[in-house]
PyMOL Python script that loads the backbone (N, CA, C, O; Angstrom):
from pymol import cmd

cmd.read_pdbstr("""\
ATOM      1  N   UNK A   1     -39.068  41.815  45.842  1.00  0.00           N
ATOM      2  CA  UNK A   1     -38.082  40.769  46.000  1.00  0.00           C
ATOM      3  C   UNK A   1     -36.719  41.424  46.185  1.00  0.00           C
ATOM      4  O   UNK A   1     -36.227  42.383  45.588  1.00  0.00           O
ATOM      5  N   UNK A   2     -36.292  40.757  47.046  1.00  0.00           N
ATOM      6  CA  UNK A   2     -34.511  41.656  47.568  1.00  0.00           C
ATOM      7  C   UNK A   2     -33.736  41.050  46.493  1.00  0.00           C
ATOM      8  O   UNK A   2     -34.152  40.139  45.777  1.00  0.00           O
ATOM      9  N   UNK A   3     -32.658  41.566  46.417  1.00  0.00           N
ATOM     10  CA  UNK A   3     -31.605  40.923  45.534  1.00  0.00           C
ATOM     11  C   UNK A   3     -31.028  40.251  46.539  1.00  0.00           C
ATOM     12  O   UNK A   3     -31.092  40.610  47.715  1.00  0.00           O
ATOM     13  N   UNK A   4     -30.255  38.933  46.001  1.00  0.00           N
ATOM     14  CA  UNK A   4     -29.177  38.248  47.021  1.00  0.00           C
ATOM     15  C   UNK A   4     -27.954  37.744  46.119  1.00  0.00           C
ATOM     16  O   UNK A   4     -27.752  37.492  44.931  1.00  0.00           O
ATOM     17  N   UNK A   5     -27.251  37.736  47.322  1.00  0.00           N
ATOM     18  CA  UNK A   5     -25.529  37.237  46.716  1.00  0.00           C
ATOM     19  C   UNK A   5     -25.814  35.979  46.859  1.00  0.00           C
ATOM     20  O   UNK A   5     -26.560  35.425  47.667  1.00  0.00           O
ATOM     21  N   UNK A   6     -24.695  35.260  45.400  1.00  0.00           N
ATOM     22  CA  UNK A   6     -24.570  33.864  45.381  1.00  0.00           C
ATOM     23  C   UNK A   6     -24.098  33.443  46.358  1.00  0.00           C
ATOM     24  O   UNK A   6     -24.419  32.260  46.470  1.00  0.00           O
ATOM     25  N   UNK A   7     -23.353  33.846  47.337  1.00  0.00           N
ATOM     26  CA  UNK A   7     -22.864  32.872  48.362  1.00  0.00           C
ATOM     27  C   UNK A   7     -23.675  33.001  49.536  1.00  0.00           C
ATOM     28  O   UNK A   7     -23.175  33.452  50.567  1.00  0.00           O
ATOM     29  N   UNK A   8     -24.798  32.675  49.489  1.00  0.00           N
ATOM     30  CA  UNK A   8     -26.157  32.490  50.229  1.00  0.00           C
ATOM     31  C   UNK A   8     -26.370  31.510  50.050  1.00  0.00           C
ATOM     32  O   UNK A   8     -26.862  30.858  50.972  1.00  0.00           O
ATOM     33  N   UNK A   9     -26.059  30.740  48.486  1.00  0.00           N
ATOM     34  CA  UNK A   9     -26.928  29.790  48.076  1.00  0.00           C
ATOM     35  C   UNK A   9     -25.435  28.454  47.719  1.00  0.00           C
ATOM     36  O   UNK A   9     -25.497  27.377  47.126  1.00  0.00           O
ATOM     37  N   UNK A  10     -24.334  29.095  48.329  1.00  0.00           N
ATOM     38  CA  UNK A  10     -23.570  28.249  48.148  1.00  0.00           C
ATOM     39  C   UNK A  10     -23.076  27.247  49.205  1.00  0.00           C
ATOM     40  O   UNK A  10     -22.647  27.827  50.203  1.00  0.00           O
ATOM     41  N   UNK A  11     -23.015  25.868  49.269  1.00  0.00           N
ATOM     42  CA  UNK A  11     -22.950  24.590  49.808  1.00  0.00           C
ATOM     43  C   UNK A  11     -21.766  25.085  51.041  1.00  0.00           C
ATOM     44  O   UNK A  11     -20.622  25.481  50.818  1.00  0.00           O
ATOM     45  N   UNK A  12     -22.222  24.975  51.951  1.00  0.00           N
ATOM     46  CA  UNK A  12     -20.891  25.330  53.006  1.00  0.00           C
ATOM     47  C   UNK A  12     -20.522  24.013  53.967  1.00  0.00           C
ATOM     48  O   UNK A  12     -19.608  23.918  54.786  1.00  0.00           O
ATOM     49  N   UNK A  13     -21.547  23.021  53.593  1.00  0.00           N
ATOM     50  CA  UNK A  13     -21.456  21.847  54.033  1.00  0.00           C
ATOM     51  C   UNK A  13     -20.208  20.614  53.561  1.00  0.00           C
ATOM     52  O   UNK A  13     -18.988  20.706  53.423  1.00  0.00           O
ATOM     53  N   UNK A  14     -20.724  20.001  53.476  1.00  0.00           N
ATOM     54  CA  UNK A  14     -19.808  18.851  52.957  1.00  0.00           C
ATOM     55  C   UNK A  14     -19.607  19.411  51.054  1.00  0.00           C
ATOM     56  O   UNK A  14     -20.347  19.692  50.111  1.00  0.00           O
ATOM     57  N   UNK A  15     -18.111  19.318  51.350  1.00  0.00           N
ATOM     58  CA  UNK A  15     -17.916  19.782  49.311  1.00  0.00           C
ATOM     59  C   UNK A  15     -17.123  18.643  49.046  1.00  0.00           C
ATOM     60  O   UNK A  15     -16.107  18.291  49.646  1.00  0.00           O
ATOM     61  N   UNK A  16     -18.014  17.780  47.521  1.00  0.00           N
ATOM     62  CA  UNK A  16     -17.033  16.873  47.402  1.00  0.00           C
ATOM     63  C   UNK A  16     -16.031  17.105  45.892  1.00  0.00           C
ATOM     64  O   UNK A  16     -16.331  17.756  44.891  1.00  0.00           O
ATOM     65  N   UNK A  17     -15.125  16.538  46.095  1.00  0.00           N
ATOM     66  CA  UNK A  17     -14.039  16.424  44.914  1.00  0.00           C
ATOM     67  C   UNK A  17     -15.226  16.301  43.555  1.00  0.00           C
ATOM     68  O   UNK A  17     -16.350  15.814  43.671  1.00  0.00           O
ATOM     69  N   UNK A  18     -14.592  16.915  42.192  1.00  0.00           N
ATOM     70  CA  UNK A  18     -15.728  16.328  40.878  1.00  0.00           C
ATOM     71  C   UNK A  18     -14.922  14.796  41.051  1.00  0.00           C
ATOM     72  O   UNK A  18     -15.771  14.099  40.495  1.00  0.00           O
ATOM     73  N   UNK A  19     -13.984  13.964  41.406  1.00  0.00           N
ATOM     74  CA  UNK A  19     -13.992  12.819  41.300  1.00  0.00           C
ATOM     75  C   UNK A  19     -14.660  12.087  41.885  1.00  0.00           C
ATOM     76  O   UNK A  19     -15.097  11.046  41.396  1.00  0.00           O
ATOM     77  N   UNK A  20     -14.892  12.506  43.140  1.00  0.00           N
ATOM     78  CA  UNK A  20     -16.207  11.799  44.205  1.00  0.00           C
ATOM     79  C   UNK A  20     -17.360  12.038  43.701  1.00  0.00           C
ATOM     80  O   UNK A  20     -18.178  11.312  44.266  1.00  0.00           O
ATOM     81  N   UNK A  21     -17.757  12.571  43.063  1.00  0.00           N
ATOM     82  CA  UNK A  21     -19.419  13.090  42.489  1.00  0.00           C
ATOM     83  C   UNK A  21     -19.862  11.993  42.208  1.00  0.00           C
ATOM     84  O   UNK A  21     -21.037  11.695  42.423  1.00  0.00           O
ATOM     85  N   UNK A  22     -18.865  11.065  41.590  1.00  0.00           N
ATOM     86  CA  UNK A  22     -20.353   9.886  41.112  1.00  0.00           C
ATOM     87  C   UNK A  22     -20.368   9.624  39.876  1.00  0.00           C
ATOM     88  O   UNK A  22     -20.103   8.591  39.262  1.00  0.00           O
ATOM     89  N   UNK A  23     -20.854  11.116  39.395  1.00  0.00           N
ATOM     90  CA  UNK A  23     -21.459  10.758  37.793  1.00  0.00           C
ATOM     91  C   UNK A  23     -21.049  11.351  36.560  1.00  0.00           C
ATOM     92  O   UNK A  23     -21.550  11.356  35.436  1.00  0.00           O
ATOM     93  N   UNK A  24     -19.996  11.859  37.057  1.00  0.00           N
ATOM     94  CA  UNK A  24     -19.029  12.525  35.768  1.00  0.00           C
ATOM     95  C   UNK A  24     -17.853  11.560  36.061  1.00  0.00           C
ATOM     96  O   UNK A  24     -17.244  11.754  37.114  1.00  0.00           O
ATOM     97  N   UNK A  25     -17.443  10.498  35.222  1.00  0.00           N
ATOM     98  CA  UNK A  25     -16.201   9.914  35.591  1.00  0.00           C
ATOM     99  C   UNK A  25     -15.142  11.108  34.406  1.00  0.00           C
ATOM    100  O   UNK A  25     -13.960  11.004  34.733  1.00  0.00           O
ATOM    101  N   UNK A  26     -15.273  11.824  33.561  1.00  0.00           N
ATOM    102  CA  UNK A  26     -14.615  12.199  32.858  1.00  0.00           C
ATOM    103  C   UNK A  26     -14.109  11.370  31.691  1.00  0.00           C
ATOM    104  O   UNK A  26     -12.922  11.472  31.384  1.00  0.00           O
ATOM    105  N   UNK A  27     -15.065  10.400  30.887  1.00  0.00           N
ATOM    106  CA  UNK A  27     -15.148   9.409  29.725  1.00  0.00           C
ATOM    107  C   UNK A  27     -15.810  10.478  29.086  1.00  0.00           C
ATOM    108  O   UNK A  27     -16.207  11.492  29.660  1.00  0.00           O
ATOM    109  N   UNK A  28     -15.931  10.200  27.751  1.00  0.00           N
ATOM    110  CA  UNK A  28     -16.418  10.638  26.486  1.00  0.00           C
ATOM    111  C   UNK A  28     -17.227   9.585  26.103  1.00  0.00           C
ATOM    112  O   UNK A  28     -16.986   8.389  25.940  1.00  0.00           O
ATOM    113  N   UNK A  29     -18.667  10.531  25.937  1.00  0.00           N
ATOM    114  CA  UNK A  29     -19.576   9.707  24.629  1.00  0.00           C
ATOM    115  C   UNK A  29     -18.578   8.875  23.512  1.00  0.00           C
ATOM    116  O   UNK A  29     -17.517   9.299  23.053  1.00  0.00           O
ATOM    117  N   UNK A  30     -19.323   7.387  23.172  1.00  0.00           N
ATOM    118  CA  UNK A  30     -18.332   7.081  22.192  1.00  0.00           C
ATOM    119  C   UNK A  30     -18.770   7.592  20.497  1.00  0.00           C
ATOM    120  O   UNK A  30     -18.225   7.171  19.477  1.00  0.00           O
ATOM    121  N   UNK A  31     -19.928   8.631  20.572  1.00  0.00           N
ATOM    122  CA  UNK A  31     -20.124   9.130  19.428  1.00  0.00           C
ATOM    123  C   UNK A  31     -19.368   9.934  19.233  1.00  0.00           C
ATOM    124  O   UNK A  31     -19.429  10.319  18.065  1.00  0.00           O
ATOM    125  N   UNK A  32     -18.435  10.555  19.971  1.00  0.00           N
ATOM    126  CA  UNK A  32     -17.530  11.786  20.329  1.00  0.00           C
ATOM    127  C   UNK A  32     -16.473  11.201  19.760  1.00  0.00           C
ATOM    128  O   UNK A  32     -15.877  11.784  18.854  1.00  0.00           O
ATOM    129  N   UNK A  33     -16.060   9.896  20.228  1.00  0.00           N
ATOM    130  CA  UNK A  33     -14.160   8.988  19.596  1.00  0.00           C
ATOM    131  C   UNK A  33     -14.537   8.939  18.443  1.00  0.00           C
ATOM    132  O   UNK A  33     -13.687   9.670  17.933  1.00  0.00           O
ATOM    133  N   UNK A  34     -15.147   8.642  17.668  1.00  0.00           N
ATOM    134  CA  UNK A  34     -15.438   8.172  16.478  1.00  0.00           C
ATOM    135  C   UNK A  34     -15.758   9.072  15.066  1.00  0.00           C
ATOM    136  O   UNK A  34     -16.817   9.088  14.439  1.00  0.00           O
ATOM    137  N   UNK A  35     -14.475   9.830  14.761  1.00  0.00           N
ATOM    138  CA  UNK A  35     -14.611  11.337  14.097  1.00  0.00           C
ATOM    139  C   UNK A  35     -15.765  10.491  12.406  1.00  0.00           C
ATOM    140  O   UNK A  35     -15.543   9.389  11.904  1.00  0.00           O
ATOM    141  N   UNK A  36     -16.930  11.543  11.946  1.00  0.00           N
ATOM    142  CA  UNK A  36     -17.572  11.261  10.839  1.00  0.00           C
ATOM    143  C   UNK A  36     -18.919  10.436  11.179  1.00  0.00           C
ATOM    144  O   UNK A  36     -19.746  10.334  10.273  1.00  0.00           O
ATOM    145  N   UNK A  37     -19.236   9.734  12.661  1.00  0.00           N
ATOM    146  CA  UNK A  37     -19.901   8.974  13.573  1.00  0.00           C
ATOM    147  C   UNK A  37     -21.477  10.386  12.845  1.00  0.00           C
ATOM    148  O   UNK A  37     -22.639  10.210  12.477  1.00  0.00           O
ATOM    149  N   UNK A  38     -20.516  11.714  12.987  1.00  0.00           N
ATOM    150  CA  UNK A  38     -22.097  12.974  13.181  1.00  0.00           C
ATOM    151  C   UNK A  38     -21.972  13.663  12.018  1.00  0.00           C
ATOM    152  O   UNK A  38     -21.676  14.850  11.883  1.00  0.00           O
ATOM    153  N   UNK A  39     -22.327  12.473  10.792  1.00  0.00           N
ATOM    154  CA  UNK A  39     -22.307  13.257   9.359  1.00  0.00           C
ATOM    155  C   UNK A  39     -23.565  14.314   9.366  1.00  0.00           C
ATOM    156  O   UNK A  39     -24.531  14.168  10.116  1.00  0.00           O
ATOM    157  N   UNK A  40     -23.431  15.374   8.455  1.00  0.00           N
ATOM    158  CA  UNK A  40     -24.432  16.359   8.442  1.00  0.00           C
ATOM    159  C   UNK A  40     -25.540  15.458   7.155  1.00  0.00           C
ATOM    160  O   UNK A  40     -25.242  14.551   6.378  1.00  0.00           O
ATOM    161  N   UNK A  41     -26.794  16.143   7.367  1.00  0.00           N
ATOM    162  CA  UNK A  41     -27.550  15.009   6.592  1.00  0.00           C
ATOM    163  C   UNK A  41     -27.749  16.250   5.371  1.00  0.00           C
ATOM    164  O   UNK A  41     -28.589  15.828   4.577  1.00  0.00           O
ATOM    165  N   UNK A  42     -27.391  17.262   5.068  1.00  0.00           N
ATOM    166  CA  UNK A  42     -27.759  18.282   4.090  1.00  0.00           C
ATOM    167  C   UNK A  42     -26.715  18.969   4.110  1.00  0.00           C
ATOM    168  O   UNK A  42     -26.025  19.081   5.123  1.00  0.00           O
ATOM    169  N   UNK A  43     -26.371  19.696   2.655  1.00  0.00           N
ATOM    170  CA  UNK A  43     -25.357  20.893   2.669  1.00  0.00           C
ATOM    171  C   UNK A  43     -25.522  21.702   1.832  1.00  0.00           C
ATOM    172  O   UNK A  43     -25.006  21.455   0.742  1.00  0.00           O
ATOM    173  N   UNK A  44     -26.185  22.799   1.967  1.00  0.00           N
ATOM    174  CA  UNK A  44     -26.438  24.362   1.351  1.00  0.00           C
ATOM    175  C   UNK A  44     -24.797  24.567   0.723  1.00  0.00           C
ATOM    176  O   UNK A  44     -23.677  24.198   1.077  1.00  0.00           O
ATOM    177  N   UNK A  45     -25.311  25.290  -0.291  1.00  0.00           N
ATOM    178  CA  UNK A  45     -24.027  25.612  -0.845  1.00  0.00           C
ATOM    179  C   UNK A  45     -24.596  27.406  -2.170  1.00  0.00           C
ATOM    180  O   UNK A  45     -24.656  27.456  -3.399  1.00  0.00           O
ATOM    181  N   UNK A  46     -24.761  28.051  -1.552  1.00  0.00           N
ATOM    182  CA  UNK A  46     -25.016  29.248  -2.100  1.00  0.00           C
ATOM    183  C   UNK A  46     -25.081  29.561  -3.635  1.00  0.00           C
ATOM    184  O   UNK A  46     -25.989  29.911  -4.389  1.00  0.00           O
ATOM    185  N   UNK A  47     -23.341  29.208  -3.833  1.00  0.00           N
ATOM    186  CA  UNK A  47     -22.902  29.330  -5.426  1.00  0.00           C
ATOM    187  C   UNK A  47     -23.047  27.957  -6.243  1.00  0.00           C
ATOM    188  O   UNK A  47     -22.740  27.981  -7.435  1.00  0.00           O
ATOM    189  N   UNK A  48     -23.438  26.920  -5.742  1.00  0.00           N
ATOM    190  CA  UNK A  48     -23.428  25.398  -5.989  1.00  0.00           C
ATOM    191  C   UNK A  48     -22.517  24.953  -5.728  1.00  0.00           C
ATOM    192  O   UNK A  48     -21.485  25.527  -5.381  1.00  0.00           O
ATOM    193  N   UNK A  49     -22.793  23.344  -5.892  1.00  0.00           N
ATOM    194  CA  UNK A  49     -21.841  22.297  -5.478  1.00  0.00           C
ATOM    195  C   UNK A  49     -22.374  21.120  -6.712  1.00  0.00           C
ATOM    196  O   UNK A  49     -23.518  20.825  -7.056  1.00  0.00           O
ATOM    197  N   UNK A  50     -20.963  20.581  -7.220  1.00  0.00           N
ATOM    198  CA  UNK A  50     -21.504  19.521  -8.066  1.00  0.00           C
ATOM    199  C   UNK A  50     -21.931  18.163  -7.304  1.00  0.00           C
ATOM    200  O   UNK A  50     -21.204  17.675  -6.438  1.00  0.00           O
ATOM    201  N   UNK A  51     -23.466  17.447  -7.782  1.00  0.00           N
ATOM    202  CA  UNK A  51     -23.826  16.322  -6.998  1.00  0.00           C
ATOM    203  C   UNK A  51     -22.563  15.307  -7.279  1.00  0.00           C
ATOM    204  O   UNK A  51     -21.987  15.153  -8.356  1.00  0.00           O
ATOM    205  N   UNK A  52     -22.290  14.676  -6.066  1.00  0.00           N
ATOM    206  CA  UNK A  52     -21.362  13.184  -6.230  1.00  0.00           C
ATOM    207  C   UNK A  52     -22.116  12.465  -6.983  1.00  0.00           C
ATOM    208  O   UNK A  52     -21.253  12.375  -7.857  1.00  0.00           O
ATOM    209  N   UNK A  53     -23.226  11.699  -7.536  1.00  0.00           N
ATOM    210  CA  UNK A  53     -23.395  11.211  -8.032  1.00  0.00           C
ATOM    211  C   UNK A  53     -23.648  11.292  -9.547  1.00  0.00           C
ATOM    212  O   UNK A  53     -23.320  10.319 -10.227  1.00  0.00           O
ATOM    213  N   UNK A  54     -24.311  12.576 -10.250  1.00  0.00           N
ATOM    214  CA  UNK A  54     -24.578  13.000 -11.556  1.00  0.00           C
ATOM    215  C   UNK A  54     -24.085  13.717 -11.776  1.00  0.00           C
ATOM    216  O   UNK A  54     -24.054  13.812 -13.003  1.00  0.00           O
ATOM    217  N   UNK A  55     -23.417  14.652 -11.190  1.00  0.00           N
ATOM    218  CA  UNK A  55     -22.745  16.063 -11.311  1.00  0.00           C
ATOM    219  C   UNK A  55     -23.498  17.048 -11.967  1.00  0.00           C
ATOM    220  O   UNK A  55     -22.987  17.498 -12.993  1.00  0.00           O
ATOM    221  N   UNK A  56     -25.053  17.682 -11.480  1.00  0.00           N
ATOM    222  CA  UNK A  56     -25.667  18.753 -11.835  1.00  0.00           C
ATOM    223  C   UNK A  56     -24.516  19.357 -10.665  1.00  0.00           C
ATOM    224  O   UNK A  56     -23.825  18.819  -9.800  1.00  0.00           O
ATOM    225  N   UNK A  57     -24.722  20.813 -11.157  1.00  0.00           N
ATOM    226  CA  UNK A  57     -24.251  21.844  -9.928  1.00  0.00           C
ATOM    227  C   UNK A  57     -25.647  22.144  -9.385  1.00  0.00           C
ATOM    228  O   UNK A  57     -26.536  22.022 -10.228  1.00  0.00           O
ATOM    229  N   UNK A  58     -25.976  22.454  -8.345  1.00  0.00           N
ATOM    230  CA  UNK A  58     -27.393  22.361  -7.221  1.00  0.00           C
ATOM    231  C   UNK A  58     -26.875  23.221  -6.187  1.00  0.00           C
ATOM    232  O   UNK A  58     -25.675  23.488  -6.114  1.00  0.00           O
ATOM    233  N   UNK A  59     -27.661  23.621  -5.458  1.00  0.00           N
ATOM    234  CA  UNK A  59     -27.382  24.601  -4.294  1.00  0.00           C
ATOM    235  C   UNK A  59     -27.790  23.871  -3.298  1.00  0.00           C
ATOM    236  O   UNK A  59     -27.156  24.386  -2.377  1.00  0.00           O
ATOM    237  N   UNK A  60     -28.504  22.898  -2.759  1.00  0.00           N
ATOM    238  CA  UNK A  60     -28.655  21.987  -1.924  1.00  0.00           C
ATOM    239  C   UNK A  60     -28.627  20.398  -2.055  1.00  0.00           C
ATOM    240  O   UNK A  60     -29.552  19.904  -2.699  1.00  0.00           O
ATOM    241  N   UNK A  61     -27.631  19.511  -1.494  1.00  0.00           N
ATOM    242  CA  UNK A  61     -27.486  18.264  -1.997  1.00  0.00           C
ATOM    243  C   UNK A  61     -28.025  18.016  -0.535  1.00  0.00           C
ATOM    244  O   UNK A  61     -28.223  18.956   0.235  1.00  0.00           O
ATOM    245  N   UNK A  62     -28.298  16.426  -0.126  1.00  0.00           N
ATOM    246  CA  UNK A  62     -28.304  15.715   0.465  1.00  0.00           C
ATOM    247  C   UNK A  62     -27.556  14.149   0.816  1.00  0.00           C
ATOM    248  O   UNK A  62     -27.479  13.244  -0.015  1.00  0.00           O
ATOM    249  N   UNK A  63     -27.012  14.067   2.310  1.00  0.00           N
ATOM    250  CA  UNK A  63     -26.761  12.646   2.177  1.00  0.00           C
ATOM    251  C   UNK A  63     -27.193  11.368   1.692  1.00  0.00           C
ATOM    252  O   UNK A  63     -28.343  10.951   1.827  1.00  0.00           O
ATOM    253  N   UNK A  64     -26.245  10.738   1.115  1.00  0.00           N
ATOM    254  CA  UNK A  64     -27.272   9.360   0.730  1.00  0.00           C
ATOM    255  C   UNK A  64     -25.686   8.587   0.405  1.00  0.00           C
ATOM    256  O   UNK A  64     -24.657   9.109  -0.023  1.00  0.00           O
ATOM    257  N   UNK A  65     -25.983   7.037   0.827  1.00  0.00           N
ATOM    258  CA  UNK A  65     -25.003   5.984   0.842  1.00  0.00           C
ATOM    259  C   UNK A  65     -23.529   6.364   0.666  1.00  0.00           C
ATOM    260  O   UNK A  65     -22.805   5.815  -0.165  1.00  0.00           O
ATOM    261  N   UNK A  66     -22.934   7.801   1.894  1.00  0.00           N
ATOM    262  CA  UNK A  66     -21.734   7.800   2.067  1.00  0.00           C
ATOM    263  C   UNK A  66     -21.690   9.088   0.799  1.00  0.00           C
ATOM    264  O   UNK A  66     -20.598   9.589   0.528  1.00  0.00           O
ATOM    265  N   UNK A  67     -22.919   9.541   0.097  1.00  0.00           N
ATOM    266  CA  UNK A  67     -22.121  10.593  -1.145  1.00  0.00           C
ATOM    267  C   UNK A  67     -23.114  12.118  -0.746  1.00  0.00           C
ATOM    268  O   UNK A  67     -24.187  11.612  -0.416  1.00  0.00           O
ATOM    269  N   UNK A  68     -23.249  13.303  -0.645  1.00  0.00           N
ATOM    270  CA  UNK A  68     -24.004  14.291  -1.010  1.00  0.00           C
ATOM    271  C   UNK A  68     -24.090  14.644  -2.410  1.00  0.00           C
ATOM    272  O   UNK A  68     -23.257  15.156  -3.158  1.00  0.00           O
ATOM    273  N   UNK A  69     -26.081  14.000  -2.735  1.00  0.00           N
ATOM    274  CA  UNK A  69     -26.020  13.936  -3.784  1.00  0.00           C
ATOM    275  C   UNK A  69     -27.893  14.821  -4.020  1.00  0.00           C
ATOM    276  O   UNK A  69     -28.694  15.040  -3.112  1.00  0.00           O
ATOM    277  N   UNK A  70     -28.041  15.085  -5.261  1.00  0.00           N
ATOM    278  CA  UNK A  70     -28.976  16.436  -5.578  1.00  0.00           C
ATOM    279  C   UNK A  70     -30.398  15.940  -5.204  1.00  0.00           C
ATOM    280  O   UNK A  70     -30.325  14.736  -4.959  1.00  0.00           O
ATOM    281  N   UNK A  71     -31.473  16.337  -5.088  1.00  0.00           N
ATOM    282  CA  UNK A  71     -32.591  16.026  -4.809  1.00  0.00           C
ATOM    283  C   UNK A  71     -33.169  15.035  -5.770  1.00  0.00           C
ATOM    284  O   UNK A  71     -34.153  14.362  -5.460  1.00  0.00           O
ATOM    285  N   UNK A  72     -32.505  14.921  -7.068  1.00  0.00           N
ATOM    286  CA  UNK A  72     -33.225  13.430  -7.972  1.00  0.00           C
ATOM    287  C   UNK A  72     -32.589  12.561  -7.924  1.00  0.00           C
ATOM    288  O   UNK A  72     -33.104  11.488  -8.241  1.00  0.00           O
ATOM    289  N   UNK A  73     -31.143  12.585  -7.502  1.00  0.00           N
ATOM    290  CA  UNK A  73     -30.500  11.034  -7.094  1.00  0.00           C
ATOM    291  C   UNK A  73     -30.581  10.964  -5.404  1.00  0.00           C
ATOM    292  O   UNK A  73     -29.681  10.259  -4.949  1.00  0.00           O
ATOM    293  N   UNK A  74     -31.299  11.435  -4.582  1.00  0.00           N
ATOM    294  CA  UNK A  74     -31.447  10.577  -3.260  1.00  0.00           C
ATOM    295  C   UNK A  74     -32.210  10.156  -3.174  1.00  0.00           C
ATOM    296  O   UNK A  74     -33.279  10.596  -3.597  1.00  0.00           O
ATOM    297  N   UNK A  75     -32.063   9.103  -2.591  1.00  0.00           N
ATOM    298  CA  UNK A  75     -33.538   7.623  -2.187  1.00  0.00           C
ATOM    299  C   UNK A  75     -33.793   7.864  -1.661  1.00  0.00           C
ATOM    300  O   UNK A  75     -33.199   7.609  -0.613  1.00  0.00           O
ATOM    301  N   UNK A  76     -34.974   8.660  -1.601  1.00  0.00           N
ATOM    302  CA  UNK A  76     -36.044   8.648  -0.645  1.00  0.00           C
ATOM    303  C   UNK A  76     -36.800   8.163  -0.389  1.00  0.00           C
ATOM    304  O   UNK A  76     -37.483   8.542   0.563  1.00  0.00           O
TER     305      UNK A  76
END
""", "prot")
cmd.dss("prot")
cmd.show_as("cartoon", "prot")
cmd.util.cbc("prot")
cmd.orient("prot")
């Protein structure tokens, strides 16, 4: 197989604007506006972290109703 240069494979035809493309209008996901929308569902914590709800110190809590809380207070 030969090697080839990219501009072999580049469009020499019609080039349109990214505004003409179509399908990138340049909007944002609205999961993106909405900062906290992409809570993490777990948080390692090496040295511990006290649970929001009982306050053991734990090295891994989990989300649950808005708190990261230890593996015996989340509803599972």
């Amino acid at each position: 197989m030969n090697d080839r240069s990219l501009s072999e494979f580049a469009d020499d035809g019609d080039e349109q604007d990214a505004s003409d493309a179509g399908g990138d209008d340049g909007d944002v996901d609205s999961a993106d506006d909405t900062p906290g929308e992409l809570l993490a569902t777990a948080q390692f914590s090496p040295d511990g972290t006290p649970c929001e709800k009982c306050g053991a110190v734990v090295v891994r809590r989990w989300h649950d109703d808005g708190q990261f809380v230890c593996a015996d207070c989340k509803n599972w």
